[in-house]
C-alpha positions in Angstrom: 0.0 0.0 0.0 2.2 2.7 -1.2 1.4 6.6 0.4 3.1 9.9 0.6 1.8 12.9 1.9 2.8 16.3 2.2 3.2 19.3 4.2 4.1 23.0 3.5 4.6 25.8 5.5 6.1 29.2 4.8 8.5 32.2 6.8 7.0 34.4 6.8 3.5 34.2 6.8 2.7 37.9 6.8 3.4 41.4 5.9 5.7 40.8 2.9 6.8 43.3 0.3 8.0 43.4 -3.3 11.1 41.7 -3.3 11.1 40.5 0.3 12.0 36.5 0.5 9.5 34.0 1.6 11.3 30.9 2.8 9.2 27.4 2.1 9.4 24.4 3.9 8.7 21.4 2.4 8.2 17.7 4.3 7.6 14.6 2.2 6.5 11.7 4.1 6.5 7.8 3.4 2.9 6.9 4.9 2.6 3.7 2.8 4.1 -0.1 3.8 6.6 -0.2 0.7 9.4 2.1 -0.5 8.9 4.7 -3.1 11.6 6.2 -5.6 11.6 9.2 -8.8 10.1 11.1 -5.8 9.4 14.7 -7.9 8.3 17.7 -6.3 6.5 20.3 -8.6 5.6 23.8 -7.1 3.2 26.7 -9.1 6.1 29.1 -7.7 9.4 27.7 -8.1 11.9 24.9 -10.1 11.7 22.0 -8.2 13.3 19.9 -10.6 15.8 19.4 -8.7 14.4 18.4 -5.4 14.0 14.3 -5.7 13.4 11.9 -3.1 13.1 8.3 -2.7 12.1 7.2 0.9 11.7 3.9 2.9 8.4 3.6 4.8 8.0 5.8 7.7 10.7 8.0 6.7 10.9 12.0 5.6 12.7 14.1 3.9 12.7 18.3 3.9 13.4 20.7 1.2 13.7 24.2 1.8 13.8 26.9 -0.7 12.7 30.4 -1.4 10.5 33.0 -3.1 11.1 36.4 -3.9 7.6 38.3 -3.8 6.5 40.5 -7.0 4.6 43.8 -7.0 1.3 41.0 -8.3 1.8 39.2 -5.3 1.6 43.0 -3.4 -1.8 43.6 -5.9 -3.5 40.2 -5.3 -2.8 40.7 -1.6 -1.2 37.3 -1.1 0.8 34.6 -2.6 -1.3 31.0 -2.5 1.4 28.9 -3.0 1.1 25.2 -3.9 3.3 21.9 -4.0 2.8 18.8 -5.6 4.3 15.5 -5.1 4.5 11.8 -6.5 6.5 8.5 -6.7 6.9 5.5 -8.0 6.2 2.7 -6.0 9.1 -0.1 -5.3 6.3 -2.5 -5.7 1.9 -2.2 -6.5 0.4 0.7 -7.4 1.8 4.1 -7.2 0.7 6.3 -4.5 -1.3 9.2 -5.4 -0.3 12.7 -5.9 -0.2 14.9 -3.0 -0.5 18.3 -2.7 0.0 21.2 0.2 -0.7 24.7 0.3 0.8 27.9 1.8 -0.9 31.7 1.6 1.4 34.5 2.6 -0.1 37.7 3.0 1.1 40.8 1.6 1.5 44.0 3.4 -1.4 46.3 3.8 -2.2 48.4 0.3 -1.5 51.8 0.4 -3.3 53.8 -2.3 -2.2 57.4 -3.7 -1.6 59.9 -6.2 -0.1 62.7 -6.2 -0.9 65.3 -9.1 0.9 68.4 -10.0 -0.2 70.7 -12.5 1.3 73.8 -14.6 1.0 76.5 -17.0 2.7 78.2 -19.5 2.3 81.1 -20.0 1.3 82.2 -16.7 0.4 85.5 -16.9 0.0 88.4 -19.5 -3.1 86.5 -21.6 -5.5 87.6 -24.2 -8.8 86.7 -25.7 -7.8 83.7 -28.1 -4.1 82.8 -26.6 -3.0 79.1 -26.2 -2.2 78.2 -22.5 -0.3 74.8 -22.2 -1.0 72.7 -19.3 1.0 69.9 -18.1 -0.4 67.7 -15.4 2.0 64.7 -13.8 0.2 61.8 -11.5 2.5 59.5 -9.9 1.6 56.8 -8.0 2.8 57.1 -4.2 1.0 53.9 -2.7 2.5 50.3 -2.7 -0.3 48.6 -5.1 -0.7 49.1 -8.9 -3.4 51.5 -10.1 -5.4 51.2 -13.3 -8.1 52.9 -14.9 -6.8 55.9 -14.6 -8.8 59.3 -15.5 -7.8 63.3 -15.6 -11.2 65.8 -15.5 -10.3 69.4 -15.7 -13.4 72.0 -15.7 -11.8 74.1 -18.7 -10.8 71.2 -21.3 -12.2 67.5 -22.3 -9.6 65.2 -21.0 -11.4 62.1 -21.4 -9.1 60.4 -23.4 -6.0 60.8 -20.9 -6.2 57.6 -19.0 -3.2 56.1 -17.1 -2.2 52.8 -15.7 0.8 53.2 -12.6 3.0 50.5 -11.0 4.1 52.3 -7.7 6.5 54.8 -8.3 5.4 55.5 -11.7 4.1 58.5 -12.9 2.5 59.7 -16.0 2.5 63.2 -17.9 0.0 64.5 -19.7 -0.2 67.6 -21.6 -2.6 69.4 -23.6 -4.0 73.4 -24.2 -6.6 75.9 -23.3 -7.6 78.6 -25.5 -8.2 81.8 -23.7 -11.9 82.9 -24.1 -13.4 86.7 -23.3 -15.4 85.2 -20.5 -11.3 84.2 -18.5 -9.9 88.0 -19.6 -13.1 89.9 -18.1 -12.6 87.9 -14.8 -9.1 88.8 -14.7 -7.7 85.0 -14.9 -8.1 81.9 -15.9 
C-alpha cells in the first residue's frame, strides 16, 4: 500500500513586500508499507526539478527553498502557494499525488496619487491665446493603479487615462484657449 503525503509551510506568513524573501518548507513523508523512488516535487512558484526523493516507509525528507515576492503578489494581496508530489512505487500501485498549500499575506495596500499641474504662459493672456498645461500623477502607494482618469473643468480630458506601478508617474499635456469670458474675470 504505497502513500506519501505532504506538508508546506512558509517564513513568513505575513506582511511581505515586493522583493522580500518567503522561505518554504517542504516535508515529504512515506505513509505507505513499501518504499517509493523518482520522488518529484513540482511547485506553481518555483523549479523543483531538482528536489528528488526516494524514501523507505515511515521516513521523511525536507526541502527548503525560497520565493522572492513581485509587486502581483503586493496587488493580489497574497501569494497561495502550492506543491505537488508523487513516486513510484518499489512494488503495487503508485501512491497518489499529493498536494499542500501555503498563503502568505502581503502588506497592507496603500493607495495614492499625487498630481501636480502647470501652465505656460502664466500671466499676460489675451482673448484667443494658447495656454499649455502639463499635469503629472504618480503613484505614491504600494499597489498598482489602473483605470486611470484626468477631469479638468476648462478642457475635455477624457481620453487621458493612465495605468501606474508604484513609483510611476504619467505626464499628460494638452492646451486651453483663452476665451473673453477668462480676460473679463481677470484669470483663468
Amino acid at each position: 500500500d504505497a502513500k506519501i503525503a505532504v506538508t508546506k509551510t512558509a517564513n513568513p506568513t505575513s506582511g511581505v513586500g515586493v522583493d522580500d524573501t518567503v522561505t518554504y518548507t517542504v516535508v515529504v513523508t512515506n505513509t505507505g508499507n513499501v518504499s517509493v523512488k523518482d520522488g518529484k516535487l513540482t511547485d506553481d512558484h518555483a523549479d523543483l526539478s531538482s528536489k528528488t526523493f526516494a524514501l523507505e516507509p515511515g521516513a521523511s525528507e525536507t526541502f527548503t527553498y525560497t520565493y522572492t515576492v513581485t509587486q502581483a503578489d503586493i496587488d493580489a494581496g497574497e501569494i497561495v502557494n502550492v506543491v505537488k508530489a508523487n513516486a513510484t512505487a518499489e512494488r503495487g500501485d503508485d501512491p497518489d499525488e499529493v498536494e499542500a498549500t501555503a498563503t502568505v499575506t502581503a502588506e497592507a495596500a496603500t493607495s495614492k496619487l499625487s498630481i501636480t499641474k502647470e501652465a505656460k504662459p502664466t500671466s499676460d493672456v489675451a482673448v484667443n491665446d494658447t495656454i499649455t498645461y502639463t499635469v503629472v500623477v504618480k503613484n505614491e502607494g504600494n499597489v498598482s493603479m489602473k483605470d486611470g482618469k484626468l477631469e479638468d473643468d476648462h478642457v475635455d480630458l477624457s481620453s487621458k487615462t493612465f495605468v501606474l506601478a508604484p513609483g510611476g508617474e504619467a505626464t499628460f499635456e494638452y492646451t486651453y484657449t483663452v476665451k473673453q469670458e477668462d480676460n473679463d474675470a481677470g484669470e483663468s
